[in-house]
C-alpha positions in Angstrom: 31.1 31.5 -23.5 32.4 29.2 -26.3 33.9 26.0 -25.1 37.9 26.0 -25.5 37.6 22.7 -27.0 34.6 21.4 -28.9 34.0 17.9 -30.4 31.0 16.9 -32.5 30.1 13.6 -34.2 33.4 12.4 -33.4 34.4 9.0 -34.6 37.4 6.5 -35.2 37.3 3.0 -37.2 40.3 1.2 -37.9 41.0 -0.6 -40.9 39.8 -3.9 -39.0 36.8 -2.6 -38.3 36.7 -1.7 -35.1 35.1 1.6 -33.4 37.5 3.2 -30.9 35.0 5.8 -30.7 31.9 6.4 -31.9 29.9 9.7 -32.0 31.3 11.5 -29.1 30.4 14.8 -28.9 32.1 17.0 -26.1 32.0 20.4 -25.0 34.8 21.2 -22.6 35.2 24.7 -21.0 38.1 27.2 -20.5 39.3 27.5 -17.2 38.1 23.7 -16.2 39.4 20.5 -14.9 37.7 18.0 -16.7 38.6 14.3 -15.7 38.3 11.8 -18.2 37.1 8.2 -16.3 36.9 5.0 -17.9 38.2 1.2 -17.7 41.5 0.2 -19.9 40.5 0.2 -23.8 37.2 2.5 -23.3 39.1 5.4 -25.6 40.2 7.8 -23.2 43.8 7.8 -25.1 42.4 7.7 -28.6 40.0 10.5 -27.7 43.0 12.5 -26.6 44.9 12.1 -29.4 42.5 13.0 -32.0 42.1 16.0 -30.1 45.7 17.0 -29.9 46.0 16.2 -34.0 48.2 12.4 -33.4 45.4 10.5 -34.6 43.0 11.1 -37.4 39.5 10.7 -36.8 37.2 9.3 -39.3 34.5 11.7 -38.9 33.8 14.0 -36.9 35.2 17.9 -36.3 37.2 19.3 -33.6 37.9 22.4 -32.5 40.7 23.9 -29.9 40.2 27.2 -28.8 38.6 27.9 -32.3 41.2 26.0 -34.6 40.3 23.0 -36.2 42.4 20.2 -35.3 42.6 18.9 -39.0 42.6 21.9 -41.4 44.2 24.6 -38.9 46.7 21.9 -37.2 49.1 24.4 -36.4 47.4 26.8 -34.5 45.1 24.6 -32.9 48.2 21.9 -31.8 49.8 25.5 -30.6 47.2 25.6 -27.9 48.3 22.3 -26.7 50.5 20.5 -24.1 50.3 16.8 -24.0 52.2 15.0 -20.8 51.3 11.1 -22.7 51.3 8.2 -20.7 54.8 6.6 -22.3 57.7 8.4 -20.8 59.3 9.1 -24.5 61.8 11.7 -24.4 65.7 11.9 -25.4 67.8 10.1 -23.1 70.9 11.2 -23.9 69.9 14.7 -23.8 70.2 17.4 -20.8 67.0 18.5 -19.4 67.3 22.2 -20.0 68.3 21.3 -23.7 65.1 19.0 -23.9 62.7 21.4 -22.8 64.0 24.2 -24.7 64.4 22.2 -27.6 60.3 21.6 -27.4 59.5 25.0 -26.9 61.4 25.6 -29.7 59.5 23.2 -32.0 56.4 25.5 -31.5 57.9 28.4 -33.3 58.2 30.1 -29.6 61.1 32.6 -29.2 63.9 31.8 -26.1 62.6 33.0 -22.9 65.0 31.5 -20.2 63.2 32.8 -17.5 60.5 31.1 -18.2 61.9 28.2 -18.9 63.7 28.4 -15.3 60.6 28.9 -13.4 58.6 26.0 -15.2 61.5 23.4 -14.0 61.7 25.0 -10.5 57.7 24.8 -10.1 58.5 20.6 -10.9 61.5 20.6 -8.9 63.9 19.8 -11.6 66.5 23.1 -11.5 69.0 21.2 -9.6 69.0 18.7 -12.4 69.0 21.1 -15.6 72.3 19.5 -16.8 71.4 16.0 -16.0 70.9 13.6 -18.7 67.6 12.5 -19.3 69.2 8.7 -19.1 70.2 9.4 -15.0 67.0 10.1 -14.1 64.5 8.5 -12.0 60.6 7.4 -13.8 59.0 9.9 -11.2 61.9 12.7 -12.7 61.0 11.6 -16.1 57.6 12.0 -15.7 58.6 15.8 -14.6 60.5 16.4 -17.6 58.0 15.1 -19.6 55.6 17.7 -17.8 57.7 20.5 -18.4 58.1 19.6 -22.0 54.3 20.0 -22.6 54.4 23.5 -20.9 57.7 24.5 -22.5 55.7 26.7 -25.2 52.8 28.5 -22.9 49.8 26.2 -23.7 46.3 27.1 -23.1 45.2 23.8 -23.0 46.6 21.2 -20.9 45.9 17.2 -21.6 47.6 15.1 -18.4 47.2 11.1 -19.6 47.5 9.2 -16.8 50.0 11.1 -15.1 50.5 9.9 -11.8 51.3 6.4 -13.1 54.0 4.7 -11.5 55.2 8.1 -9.9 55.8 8.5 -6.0 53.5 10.1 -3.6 55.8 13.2 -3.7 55.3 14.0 -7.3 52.1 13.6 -6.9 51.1 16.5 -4.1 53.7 18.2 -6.5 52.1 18.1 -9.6 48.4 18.7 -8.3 49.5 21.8 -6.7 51.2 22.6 -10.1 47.6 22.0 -11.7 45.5 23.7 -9.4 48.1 26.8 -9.7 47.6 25.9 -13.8 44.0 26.6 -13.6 44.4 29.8 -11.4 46.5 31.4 -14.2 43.6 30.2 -17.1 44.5 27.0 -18.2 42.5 24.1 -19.3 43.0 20.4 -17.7 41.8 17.5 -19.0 43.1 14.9 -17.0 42.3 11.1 -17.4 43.4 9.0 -14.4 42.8 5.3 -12.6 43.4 7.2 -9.1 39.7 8.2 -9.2 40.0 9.6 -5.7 42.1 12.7 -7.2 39.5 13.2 -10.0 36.6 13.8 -7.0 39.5 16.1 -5.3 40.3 18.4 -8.7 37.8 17.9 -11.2 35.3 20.5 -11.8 33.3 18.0 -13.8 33.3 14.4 -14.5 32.9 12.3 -18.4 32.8 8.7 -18.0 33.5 6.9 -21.3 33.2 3.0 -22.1 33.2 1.3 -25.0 34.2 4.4 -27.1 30.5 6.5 -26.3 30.2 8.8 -23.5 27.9 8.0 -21.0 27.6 11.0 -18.9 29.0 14.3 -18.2 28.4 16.5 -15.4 29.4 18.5 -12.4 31.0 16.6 -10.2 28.9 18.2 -7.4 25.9 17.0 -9.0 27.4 13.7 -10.2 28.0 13.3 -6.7 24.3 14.2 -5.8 22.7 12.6 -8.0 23.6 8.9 -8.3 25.8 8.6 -4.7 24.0 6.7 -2.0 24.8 7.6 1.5 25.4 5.2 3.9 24.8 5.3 7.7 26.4 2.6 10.4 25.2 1.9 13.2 27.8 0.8 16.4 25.5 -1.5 18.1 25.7 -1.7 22.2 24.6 -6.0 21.9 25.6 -8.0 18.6 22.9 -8.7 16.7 22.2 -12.9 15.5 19.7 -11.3 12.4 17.6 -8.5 11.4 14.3 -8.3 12.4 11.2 -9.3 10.0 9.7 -6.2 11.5 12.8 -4.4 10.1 12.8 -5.8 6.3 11.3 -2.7 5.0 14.4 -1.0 5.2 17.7 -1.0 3.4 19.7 -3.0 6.1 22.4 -5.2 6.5 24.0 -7.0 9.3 27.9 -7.1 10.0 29.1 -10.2 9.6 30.0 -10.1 13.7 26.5 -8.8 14.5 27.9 -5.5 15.8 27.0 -3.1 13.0 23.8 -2.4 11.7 24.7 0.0 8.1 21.5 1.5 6.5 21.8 3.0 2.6 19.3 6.0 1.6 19.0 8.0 -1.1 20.8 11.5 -1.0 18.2 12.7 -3.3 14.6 11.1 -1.2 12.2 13.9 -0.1 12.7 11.5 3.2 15.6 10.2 4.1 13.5 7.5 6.9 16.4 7.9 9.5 14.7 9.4 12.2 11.9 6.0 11.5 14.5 3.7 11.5 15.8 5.2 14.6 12.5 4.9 16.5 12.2 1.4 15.0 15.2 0.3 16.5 14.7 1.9 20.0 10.9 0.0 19.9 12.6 -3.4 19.2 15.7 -2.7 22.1 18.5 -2.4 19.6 20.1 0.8 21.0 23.4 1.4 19.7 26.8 3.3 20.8 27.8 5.1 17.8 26.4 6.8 14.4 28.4 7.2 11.0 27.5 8.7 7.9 29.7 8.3 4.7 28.4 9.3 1.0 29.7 7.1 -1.6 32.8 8.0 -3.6 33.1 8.5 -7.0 35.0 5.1 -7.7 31.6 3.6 -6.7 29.4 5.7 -9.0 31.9 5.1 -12.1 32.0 1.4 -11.2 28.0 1.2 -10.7 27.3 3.0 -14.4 29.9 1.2 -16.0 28.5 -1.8 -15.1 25.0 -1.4 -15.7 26.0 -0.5 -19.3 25.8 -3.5 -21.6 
C-alpha cells in the first residue's frame, strides 16, 4: 500500500546555519495515528510544516497522498488539516463565519450540513454566532479544530493540541480522533502528554536534534525497550539486601518495606520464580506482589538521553 505521506532525504538549514532537520526520511500510513515525540526544539513543528507546504525545505521531497508538497502545492495542501499550536484565528469574527470562510479557501463548495455536524462533534453549535474574541482558550482551540476539518481532509496534523486545554476537551477531542480514524483519516499527532500517545498511537517516531531516531509500533516499541518491574510488599522491613542477593536487579525502599526487581520483557528467563525461591531460603517472605511495565514516557526519556 503506498504511504499517504512520504518524506525522503528531508532537510532544513537556515540562513545561520543551523540544521532544523537533517535527512529525515518518513513513511507514514493511511488510516494511522502516528505520534510525533520529542523534547522542545527537536523539529517536531518544522517537520510539520514542511510537510503541510508553510515551510520550504532545503532538500529533500515530500509527498501527500501522491502530491508533491512543492511543485503540486495545491492538491497536496488540499489533503491537509493543520490544528497549529498558536491559537491564530479572527477574533472579531463569528465561529460559523470562520469556519466556513476556511472551507471556503480550499475551493470546497457550501455544504452546511456538514459544516453543522463538524461544530456539534466539538461541542461548539451553541456558540455558532459567538465571536471568536468571547471565547474561552479550550473553545478556541475547538474552533481552531473545526477550522482544519472545515474542507474534508484526508490527512490530519494535531500540534500539540491538548496544550493549555481542560480535561473536558480533551476526552472530547480524542474521541473526535479515534472516530477520525474510523472514517479513514490520517493523524499525526505530536504531543508532551506522552501518556495519550501510548493510548492512541498506532506507532511511535521519536525525533531529537532534527534526525529520527526510531520508529515503530507502539506494541513493539513497548516490547522491545520497556523493562518490567516487579515490587515486592515485604512482611519485616528490610536494613539491606543481601550479598547472597547482588546477582539480581534489586533495590531496597528507602523504608526497608519494598523489595522492586527490574527484568527484561524480552529475556528467554525472566529469573522470578529464582528470585522467589531466593528470598524464601533467606526468610524474606513478603505480603504482596506487583508487576508494572514501563511507560512510554520512560522509553522516550531513556533514548533521548543516551543519544549524544
Amino acid at each position: 500500500m503506498q504511504p499517504v505521506i512520504s518524506v525522503e532525504n528531508l532537510t532544513k538549514a537556515y540562513a545561520s546555519g543551523v540544521k532544523a532537520l537533517e535527512g529525515i526520511n518518513l513513511e507514514i500510513q493511511r488510516g494511522e495515528i502516528f505520534a510525533l515525540l520529542g523534547p522542545n526544539g527537536a523539529g517536531k513543528t518544522t517537520l510539520i510544516n514542511v510537510i503541510c507546504g508553510i515551510v520550504n525545505p532545503s532538500q529533500g521531497r515530500v509527498l501527500a497522498d501522491g502530491h508533491d508538497i512543492v511543485s503540486d502545492y495545491r492538491a497536496a495542501r488540499s489533503k491537509i488539516g493543520l490544528v497549529p499550536q498558536e491559537l491564530s484565528t479572527d477574533v472579531f469574527e463569528t465561529v460559523l463565519a470562520t469556519v466556513k470562510f476556511s472551507r471556503g479557501l480550499f475551493g470546497k463548495p457550501p455544504d452546511p450540513a456538514y459544516v453543522e455536524k463538524v461544530l456539534r462533534n466539538l461541542s461548539l453549535w451553541d456558540k455558532k454566532n459567538a465571536k471568536i474574541r468571547t471565547l474561552s482558550g479550550g473553545m478556541k482551540r475547538r474552533v481552531m479544530i473545526a477550522k482544519a476539518l472545515s474542507h474534508e481532509p484526508q490527512i490530519l496534523f494535531l500540534d500539540e493540541p491538548s496544550a493549555g486545554v481542560d480535561v473536558e476537551l480533551r476526552r472530547d477531542m480524542w474521541q473526535m480522533v479515534r472516530d477520525l480514524r474510523i472514517s479513514g483519516v490520517t493523524i499525526i499527532l505530536t504531543t508532551h502528554y506522552i501518556e495519550e500517545a501510548e493510548e492512541m498511537a498506532d506507532r511511535i517516531g521519536i525525533i531529537s536534534k532534527g534526525k529520527i531516531i526510531l520508529v515503530e509500533d507502539k506494541t513493539l516499541l513497548m516490547n522491545k525497550l520497556g523493562k518490567k518491574q516487579l515490587k515486592l510488599y515485604l512482611q519485616s522491613p528490610l536494613a539491606y539486601i543481601p550479598a547472597e542477593l547482588a546477582g539480581y536487579s534489586l533495590e531496597l525502599s528507602a523504608d526497608g518495606n519494598e523489595l522492586i526487581y527490574l527484568f527484561d520483557t524480552q529475556g528467554e528467563q525472566t529469573g522470578i520464580a529464582e528470585l522467589l525461591r531466593q528470598l524464601a531460603k533467606y526468610g524474606i517472605d513478603f505480603k504482596d506482589i506487583q508487576s508494572r511495565q514501563s511507560s512510554l514516557e520512560e522509553i522516550f526519556i531513556n533514548l533521548v538521553s543516551e543519544r549524544p
